[in-house]
Every structure is written in structure tokens, then in C-alpha cells.
VMD Tcl script that builds the backbone (N, CA, C; Angstrom):
set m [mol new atoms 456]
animate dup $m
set s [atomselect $m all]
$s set {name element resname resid chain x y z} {
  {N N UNK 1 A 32.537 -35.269 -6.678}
  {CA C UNK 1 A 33.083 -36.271 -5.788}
  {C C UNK 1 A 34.577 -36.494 -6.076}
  {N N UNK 2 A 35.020 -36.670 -7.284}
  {CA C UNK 2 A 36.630 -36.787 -7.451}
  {C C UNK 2 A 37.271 -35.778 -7.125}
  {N N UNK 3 A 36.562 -34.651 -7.300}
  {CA C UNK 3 A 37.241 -33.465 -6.755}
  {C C UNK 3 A 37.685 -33.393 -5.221}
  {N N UNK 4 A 36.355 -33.677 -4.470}
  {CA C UNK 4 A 36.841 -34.145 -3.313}
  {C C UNK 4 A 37.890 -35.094 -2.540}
  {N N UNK 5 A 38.013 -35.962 -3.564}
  {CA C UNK 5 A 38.576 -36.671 -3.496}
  {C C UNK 5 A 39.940 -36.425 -4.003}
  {N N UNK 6 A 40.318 -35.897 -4.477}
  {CA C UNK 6 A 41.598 -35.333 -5.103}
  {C C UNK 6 A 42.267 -34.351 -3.949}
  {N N UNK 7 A 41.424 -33.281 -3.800}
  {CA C UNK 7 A 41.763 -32.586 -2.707}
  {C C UNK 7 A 42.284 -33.296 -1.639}
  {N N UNK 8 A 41.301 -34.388 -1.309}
  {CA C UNK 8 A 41.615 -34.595 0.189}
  {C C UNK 8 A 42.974 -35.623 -0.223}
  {N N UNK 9 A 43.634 -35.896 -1.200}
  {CA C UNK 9 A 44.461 -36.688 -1.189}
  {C C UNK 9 A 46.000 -35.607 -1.288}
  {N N UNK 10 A 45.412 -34.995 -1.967}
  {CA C UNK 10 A 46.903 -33.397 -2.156}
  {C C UNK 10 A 47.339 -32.818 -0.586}
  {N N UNK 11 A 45.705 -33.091 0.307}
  {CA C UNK 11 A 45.767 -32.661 1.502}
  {C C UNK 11 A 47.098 -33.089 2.242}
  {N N UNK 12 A 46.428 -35.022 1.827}
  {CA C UNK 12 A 47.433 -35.949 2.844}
  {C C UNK 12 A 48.805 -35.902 2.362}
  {N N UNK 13 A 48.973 -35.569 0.877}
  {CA C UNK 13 A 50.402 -35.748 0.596}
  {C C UNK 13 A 51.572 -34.506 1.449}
  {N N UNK 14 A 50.725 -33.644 1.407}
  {CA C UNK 14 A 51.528 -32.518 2.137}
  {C C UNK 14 A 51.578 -32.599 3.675}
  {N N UNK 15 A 50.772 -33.487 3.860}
  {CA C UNK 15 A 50.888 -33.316 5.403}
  {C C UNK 15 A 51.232 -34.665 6.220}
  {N N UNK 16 A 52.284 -35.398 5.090}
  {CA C UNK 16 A 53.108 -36.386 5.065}
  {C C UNK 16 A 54.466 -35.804 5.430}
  {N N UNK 17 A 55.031 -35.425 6.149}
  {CA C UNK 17 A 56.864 -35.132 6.040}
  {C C UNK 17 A 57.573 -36.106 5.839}
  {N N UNK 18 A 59.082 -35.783 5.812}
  {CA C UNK 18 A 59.898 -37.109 5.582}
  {C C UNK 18 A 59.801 -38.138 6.724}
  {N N UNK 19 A 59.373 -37.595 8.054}
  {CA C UNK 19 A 59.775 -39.104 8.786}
  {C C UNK 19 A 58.359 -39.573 8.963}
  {N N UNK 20 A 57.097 -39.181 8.243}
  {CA C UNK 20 A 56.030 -39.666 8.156}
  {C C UNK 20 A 55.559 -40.466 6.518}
  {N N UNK 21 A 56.518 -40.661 5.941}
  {CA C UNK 21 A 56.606 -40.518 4.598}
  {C C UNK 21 A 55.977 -42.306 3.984}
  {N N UNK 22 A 56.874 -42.909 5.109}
  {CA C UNK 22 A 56.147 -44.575 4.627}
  {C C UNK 22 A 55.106 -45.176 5.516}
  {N N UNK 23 A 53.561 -44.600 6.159}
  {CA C UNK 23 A 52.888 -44.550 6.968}
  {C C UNK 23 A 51.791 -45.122 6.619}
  {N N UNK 24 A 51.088 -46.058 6.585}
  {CA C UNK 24 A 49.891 -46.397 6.264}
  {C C UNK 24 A 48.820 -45.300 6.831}
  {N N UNK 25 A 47.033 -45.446 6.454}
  {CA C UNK 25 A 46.151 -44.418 6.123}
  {C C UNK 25 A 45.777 -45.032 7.601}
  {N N UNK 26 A 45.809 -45.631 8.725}
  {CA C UNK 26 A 45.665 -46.593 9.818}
  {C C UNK 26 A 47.115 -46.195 10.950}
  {N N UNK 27 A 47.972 -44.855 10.464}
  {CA C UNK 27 A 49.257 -44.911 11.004}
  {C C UNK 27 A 50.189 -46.060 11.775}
  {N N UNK 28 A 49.888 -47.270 11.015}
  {CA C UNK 28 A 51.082 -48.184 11.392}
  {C C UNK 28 A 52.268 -48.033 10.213}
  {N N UNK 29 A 53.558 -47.957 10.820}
  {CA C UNK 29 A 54.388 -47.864 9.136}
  {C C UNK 29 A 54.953 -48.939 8.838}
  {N N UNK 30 A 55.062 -48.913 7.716}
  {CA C UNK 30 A 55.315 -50.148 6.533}
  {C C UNK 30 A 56.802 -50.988 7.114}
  {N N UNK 31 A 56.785 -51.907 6.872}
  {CA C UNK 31 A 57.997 -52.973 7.002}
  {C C UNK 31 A 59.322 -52.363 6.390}
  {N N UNK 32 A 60.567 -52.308 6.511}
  {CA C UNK 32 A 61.544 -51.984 6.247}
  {C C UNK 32 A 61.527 -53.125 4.574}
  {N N UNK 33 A 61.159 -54.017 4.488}
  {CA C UNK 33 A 61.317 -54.461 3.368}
  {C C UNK 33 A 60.086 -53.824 2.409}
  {N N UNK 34 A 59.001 -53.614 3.039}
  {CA C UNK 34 A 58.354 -52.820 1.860}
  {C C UNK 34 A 58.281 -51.423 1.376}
  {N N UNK 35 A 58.998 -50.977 2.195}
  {CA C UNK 35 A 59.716 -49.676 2.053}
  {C C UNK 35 A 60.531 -49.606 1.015}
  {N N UNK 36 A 61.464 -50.365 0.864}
  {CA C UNK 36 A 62.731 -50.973 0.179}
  {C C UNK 36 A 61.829 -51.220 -0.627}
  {N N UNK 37 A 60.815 -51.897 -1.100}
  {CA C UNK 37 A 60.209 -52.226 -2.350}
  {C C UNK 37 A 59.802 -50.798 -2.810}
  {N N UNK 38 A 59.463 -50.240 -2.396}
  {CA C UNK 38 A 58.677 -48.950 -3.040}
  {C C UNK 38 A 59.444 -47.625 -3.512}
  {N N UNK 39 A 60.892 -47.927 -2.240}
  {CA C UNK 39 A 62.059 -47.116 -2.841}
  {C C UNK 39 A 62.622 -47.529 -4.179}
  {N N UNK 40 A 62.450 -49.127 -4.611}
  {CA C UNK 40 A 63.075 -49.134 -6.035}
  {C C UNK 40 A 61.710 -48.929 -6.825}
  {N N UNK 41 A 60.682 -49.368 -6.788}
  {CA C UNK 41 A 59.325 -48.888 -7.694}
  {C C UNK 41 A 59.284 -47.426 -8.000}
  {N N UNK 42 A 59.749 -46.461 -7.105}
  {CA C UNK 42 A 59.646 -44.999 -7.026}
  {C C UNK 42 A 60.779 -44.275 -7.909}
  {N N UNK 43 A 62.652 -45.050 -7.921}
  {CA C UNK 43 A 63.413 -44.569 -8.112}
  {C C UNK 43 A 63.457 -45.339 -9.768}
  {N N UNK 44 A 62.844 -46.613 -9.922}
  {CA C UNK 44 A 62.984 -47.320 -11.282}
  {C C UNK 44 A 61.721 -46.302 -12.396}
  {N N UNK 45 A 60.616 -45.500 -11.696}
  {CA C UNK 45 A 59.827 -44.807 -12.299}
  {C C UNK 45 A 60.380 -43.665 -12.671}
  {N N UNK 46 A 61.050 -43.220 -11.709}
  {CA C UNK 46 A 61.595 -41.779 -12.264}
  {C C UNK 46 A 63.110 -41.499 -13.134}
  {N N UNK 47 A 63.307 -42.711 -13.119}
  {CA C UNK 47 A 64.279 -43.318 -13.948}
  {C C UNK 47 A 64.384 -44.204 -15.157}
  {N N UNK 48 A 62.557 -44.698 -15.709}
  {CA C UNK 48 A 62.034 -44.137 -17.038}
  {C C UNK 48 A 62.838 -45.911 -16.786}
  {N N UNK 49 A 62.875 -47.130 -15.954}
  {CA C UNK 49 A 63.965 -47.891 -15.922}
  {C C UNK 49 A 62.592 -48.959 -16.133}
  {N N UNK 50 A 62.488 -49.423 -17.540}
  {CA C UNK 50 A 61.321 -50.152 -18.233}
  {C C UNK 50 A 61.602 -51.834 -17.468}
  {N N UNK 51 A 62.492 -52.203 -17.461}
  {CA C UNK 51 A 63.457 -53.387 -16.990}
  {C C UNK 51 A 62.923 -53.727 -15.618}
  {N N UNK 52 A 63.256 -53.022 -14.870}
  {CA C UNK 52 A 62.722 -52.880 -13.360}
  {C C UNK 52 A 61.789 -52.726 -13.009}
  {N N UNK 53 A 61.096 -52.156 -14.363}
  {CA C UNK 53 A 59.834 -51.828 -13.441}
  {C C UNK 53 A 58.931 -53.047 -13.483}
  {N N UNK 54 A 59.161 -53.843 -14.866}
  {CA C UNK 54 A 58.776 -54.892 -15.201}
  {C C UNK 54 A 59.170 -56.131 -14.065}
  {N N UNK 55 A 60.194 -55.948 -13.292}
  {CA C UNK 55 A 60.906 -57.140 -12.683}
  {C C UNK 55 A 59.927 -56.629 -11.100}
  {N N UNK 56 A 59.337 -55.651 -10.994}
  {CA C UNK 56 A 58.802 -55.389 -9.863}
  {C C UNK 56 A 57.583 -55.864 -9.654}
  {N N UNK 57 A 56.485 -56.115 -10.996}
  {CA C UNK 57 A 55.438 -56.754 -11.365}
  {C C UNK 57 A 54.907 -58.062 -10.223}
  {N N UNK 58 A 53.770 -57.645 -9.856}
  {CA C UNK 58 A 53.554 -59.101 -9.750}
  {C C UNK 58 A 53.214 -59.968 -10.703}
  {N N UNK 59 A 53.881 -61.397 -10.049}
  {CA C UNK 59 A 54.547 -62.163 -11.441}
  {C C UNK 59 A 53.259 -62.388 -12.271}
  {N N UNK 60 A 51.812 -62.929 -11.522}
  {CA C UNK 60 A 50.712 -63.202 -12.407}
  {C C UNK 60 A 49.914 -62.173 -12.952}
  {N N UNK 61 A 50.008 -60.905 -12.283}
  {CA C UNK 61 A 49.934 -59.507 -13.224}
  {C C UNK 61 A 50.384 -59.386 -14.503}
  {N N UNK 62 A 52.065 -59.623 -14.277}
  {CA C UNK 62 A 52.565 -59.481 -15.303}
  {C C UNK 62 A 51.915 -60.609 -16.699}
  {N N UNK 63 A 51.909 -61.499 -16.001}
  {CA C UNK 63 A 51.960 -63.026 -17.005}
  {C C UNK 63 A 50.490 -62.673 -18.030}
  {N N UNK 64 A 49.248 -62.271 -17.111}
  {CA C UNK 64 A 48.402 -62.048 -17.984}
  {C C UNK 64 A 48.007 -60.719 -18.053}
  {N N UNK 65 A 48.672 -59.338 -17.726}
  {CA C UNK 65 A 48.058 -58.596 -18.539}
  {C C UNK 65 A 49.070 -57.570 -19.309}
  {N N UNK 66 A 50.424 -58.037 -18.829}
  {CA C UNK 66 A 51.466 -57.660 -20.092}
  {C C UNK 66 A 51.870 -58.458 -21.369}
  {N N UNK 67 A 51.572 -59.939 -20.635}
  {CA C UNK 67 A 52.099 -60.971 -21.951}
  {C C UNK 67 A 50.522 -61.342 -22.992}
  {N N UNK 68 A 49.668 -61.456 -22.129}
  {CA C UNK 68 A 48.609 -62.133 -22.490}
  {C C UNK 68 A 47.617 -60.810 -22.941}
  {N N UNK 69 A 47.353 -59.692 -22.203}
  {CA C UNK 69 A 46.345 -58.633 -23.325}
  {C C UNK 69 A 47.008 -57.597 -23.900}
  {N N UNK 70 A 48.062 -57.265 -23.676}
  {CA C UNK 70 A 48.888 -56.369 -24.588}
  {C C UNK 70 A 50.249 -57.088 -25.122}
  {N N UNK 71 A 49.839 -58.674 -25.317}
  {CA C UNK 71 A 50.979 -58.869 -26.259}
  {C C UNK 71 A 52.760 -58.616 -25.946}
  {N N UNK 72 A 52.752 -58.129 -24.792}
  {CA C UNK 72 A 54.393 -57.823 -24.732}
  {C C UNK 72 A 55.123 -57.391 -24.944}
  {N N UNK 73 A 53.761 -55.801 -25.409}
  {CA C UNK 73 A 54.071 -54.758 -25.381}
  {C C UNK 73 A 54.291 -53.680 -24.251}
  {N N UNK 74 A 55.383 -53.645 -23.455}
  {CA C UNK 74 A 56.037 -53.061 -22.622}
  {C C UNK 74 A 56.018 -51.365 -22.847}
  {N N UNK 75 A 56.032 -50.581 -23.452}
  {CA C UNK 75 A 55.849 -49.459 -23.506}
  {C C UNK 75 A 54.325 -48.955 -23.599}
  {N N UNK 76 A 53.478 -49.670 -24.244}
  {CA C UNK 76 A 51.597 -49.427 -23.517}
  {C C UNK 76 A 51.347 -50.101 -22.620}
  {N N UNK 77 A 51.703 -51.423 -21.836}
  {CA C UNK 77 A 51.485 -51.417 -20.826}
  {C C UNK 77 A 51.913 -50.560 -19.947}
  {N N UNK 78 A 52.744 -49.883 -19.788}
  {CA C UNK 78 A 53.867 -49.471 -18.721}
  {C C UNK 78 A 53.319 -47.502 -18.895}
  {N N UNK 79 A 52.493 -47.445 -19.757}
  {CA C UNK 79 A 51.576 -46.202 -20.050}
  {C C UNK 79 A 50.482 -45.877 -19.438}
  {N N UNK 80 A 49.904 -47.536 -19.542}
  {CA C UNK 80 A 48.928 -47.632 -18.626}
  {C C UNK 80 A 48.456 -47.690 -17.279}
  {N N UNK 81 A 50.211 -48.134 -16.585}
  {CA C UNK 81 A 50.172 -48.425 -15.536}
  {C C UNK 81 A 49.523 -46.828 -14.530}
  {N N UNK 82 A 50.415 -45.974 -14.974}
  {CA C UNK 82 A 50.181 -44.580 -14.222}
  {C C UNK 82 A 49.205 -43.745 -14.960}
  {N N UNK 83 A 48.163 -44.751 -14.249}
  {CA C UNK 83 A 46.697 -43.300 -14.454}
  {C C UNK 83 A 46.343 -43.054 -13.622}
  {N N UNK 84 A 45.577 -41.622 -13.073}
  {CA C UNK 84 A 44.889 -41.493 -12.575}
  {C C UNK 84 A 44.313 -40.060 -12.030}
  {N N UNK 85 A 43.478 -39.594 -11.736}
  {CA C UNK 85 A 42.633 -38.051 -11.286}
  {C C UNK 85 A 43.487 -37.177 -10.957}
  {N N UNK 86 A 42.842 -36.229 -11.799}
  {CA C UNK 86 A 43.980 -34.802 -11.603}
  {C C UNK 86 A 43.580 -34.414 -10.533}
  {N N UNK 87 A 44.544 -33.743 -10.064}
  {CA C UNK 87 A 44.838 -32.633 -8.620}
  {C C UNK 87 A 43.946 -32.221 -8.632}
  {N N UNK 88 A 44.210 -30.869 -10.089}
  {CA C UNK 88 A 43.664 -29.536 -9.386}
  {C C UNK 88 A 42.443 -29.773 -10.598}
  {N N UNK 89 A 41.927 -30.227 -11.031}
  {CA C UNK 89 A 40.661 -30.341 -11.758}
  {C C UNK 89 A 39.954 -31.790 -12.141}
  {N N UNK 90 A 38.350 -31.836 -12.393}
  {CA C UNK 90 A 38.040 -32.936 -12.512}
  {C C UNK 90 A 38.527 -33.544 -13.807}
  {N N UNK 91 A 38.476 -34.921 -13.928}
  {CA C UNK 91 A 39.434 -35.660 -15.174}
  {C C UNK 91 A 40.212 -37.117 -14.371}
  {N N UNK 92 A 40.490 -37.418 -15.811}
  {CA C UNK 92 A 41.735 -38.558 -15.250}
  {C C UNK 92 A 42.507 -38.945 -16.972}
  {N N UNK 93 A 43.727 -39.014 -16.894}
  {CA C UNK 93 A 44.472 -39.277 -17.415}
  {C C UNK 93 A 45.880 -39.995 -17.607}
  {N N UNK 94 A 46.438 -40.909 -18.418}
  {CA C UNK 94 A 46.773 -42.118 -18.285}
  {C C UNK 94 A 48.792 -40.915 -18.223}
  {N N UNK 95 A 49.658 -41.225 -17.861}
  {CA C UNK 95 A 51.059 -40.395 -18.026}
  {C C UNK 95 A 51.711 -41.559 -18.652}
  {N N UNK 96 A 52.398 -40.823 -19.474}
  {CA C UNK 96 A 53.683 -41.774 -19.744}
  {C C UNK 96 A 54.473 -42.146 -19.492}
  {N N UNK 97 A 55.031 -43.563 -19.150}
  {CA C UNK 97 A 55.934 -43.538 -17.990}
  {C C UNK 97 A 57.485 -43.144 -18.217}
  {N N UNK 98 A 57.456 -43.036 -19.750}
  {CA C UNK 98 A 58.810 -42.334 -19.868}
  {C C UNK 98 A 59.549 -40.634 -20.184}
  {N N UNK 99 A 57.942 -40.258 -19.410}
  {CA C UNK 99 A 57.336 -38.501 -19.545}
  {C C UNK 99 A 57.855 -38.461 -18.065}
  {N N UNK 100 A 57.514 -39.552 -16.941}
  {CA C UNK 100 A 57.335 -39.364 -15.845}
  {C C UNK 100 A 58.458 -38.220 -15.305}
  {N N UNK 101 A 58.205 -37.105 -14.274}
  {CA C UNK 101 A 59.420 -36.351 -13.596}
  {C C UNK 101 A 59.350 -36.408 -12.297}
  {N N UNK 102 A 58.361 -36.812 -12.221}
  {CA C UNK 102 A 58.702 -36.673 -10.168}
  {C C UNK 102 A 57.103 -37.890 -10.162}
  {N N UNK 103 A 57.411 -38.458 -9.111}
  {CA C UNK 103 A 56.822 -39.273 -7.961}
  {C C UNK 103 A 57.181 -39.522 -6.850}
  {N N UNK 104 A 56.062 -39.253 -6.035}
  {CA C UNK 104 A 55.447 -39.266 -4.336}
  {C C UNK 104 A 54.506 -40.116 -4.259}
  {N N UNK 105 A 55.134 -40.915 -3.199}
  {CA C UNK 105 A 54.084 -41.471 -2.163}
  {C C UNK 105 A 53.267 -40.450 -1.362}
  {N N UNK 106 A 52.053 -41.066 -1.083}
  {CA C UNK 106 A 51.349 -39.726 -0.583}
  {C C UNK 106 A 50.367 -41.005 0.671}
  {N N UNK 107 A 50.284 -42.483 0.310}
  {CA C UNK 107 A 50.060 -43.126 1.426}
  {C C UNK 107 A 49.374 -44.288 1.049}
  {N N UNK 108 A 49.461 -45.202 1.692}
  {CA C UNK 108 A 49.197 -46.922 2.136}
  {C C UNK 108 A 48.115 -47.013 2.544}
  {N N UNK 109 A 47.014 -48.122 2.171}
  {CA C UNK 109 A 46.124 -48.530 3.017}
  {C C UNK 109 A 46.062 -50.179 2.899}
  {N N UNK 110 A 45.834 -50.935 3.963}
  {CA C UNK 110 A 45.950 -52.386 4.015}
  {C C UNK 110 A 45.000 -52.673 3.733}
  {N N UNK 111 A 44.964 -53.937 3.068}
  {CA C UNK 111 A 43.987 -54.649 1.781}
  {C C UNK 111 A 44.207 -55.809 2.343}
  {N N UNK 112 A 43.329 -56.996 1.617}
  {CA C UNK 112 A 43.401 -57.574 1.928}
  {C C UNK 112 A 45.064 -58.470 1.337}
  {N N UNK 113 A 45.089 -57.961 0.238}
  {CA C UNK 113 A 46.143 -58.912 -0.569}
  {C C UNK 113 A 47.832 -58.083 -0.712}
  {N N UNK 114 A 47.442 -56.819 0.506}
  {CA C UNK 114 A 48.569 -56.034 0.541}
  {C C UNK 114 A 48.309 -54.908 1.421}
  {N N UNK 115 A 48.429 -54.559 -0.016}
  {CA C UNK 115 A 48.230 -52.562 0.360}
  {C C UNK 115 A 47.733 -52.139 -0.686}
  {N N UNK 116 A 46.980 -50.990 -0.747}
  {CA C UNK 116 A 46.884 -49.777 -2.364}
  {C C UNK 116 A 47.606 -48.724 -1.709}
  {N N UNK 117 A 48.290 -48.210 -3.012}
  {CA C UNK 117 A 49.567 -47.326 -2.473}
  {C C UNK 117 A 48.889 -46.451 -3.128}
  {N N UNK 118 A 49.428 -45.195 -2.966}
  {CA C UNK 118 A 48.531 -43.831 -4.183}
  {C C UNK 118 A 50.140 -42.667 -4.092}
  {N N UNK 119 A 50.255 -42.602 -5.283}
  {CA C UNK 119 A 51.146 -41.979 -5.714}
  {C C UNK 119 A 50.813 -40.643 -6.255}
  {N N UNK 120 A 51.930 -39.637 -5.791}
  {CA C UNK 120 A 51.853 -38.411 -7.034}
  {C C UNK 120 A 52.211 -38.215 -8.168}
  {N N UNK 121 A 51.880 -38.286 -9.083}
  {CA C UNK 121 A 52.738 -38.306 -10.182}
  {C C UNK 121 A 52.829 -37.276 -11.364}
  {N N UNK 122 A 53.722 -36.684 -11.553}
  {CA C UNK 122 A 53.681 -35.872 -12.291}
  {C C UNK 122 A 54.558 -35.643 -14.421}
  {N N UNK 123 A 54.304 -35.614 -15.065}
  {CA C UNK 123 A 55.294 -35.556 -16.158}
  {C C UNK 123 A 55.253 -34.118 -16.476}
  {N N UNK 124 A 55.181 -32.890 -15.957}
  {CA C UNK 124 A 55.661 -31.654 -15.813}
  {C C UNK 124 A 54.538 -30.939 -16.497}
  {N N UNK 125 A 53.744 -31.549 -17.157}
  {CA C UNK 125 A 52.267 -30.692 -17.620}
  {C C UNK 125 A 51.121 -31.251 -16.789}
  {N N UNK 126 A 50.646 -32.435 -16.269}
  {CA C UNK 126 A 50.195 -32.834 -15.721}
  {C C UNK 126 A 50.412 -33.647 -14.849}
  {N N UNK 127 A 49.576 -33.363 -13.316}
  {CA C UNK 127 A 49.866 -34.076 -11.552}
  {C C UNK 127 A 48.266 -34.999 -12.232}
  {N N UNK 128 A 48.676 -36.523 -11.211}
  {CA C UNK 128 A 47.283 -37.111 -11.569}
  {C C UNK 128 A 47.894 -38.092 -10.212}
  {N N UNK 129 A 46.659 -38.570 -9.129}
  {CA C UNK 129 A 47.144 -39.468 -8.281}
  {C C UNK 129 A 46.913 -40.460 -8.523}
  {N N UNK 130 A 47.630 -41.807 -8.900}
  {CA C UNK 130 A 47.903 -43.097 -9.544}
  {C C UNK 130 A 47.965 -43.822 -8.193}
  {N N UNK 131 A 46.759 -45.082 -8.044}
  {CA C UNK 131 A 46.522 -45.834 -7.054}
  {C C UNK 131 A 46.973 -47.305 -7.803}
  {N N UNK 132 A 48.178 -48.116 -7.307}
  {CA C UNK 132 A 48.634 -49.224 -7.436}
  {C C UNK 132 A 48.418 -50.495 -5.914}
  {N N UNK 133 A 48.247 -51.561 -6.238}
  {CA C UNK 133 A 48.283 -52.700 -5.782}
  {C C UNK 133 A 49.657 -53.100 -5.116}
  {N N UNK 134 A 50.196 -52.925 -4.363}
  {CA C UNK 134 A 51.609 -54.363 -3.547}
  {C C UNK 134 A 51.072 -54.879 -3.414}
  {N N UNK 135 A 51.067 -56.349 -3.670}
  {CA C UNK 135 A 50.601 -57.466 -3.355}
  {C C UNK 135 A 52.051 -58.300 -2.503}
  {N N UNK 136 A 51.731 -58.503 -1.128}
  {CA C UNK 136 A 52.389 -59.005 -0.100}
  {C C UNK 136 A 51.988 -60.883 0.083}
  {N N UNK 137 A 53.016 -61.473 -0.563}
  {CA C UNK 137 A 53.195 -63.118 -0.120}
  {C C UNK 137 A 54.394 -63.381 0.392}
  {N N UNK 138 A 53.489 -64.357 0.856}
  {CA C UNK 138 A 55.087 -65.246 2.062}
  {C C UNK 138 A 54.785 -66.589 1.558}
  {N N UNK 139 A 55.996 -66.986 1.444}
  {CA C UNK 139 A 56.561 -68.472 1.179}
  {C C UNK 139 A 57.556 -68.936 1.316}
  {N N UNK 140 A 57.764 -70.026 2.345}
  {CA C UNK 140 A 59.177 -70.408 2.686}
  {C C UNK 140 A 59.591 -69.791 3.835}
  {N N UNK 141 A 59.059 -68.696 4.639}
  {CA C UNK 141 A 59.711 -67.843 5.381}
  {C C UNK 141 A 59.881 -66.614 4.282}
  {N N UNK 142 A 59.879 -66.737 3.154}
  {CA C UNK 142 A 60.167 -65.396 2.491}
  {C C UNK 142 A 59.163 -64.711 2.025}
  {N N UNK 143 A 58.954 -63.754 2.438}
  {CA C UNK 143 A 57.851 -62.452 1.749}
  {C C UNK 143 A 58.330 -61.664 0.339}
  {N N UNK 144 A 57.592 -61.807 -0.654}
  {CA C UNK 144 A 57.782 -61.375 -1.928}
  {C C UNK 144 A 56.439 -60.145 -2.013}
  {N N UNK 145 A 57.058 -58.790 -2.859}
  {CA C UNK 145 A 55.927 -57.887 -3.502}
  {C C UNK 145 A 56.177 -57.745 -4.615}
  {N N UNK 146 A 55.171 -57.376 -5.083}
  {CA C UNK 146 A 54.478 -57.032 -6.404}
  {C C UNK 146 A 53.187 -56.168 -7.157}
  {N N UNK 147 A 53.843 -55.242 -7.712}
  {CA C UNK 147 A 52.815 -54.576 -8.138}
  {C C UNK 147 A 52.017 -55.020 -8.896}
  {N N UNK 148 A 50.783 -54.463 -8.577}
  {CA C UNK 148 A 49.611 -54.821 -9.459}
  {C C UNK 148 A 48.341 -53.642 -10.179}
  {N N UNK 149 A 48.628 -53.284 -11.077}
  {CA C UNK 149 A 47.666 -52.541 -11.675}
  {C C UNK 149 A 46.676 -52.644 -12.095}
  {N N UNK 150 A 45.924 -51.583 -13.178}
  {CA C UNK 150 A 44.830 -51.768 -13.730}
  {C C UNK 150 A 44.373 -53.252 -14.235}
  {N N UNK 151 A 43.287 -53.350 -14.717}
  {CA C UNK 151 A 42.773 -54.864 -15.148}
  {C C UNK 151 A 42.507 -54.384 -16.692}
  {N N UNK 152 A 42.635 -55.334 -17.648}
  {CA C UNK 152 A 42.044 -54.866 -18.546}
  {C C UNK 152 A 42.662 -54.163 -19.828}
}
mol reanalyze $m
mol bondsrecalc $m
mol representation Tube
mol addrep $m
């Protein structure tokens, strides 16, 4: 089943082009501001940019499962963040995010509390597709995101 599932996700990434690139799994495309969110989540990852990536967090993500179960430790959380099923074989494995060399969006699906985004990710020995949380609030007139990862 993951296999299948892997496949059919390598499928969609390739058959994403650039002007199909920020598209939900429902083909409506994403807001110009959450685009913009995912362009700095994408460019702060491959840029190993620990700071940012942290400031991208959603805030109660962050609060309890960087401060509160790993202590505030920023380099295993931030290890943990990018796991997930290899490409081309069954498995799953956690990358390091300061191994990371390339990440792709590969596509969006609307949730209730956002989106789950699913990424490619690669640190040059191993591709694994890493499914993250945006979490989309409005307050004030202003819409805020935030990533949200694993539990635990």
C-alpha cells in the first residue's frame, strides 16, 4: 500500500509544471499569500535557515512540541519535522534538515484547519515525501499560517 502510494504521489509531482505548481489535489490554486508562505517554508528549508523555519511554526505547535517535548531543542525537532516514505522503495525515514538539498511541492489538499501540503524532499542519498500541516487563521481581517507537524 505505501508503495502505491508513493508512486502515485512521484506520479503527481511530475505532472505538476511550473504554472501548475501551487494547485490544490481539488484544482483550485492557493491564495497568493499562501503561496508566499510556502515560498519562504521551501526557500528557509533549503537554506538549512533553523531561525525561519522556527518563525514559520505554528505558534501552538511550536509552544508545545518544540518547547514543551523536546525541550528547545531545535536541531531534533527540526529533524523530525521532515519524515516521510520513500519514493522508490517501501520504508520511511526521518532527513535532516540541515542534510536537506532540494524540496518540491508536489500538492495541497484542504483540511479542515488548512491544508496538508506533501513535499519532495531530498538530502542527496535519500527522496522521502514529507506531509506537513498549514494551518490557515484569520483574525482581525488578518490571515496568519503555520506549520504544523508530527505529534509526539
Amino acid at each position: 500500500m505505501k508503495k502505491i502510494l508513493s508512486i502515485t504521489l512521484l506520479i503527481l509531482s511530475f505532472s505538476c509544471g511550473p504554472s501548475r505548481k501551487y494547485v490544490c489535489l481539488d484544482n483550485k490554486k492557493l491564495s497568493k499569500e499562501m503561496i508566499s508562505f510556502l515560498n519562504e517554508f521551501e526557500q528557509a528549508s533549503a537554506n538549512h535557515d533553523s531561525g525561519k523555519l522556527i518563525e514559520l511554526l505554528d505558534s501552538e505547535y511550536r509552544k508545545v512540541q518544540l518547547f514543551e517535548l523536546h525541550d528547545g531543542n531545535i536541531d531534533r525537532f527540526l529533524n523530525e519535522l521532515f519524515c516521510g516514505s520513500f519514493i522508490s522503495e517501501a520504508g520511511f525515514k526521518c532527513l535532516k534538515y540541515n542534510s536537506i538539498k532540494e524540496i518540491n511541492f508536489v500538492r495541497a489538499e484542504n483540511i479542515k484547519e488548512g491544508y496538508t501540503v506533501y513535499y519532495k524532499v531530498s538530502d542527496g542519498n535519500y527522496e522521502v515525501i514529507c506531509s506537513l500541516v498549514v494551518t490557515v487563521k484569520t483574525s482581525n481581517k488578518k490571515t496568519t499560517f503555520g506549520i504544523y507537524g508530527a505529534l509526539g
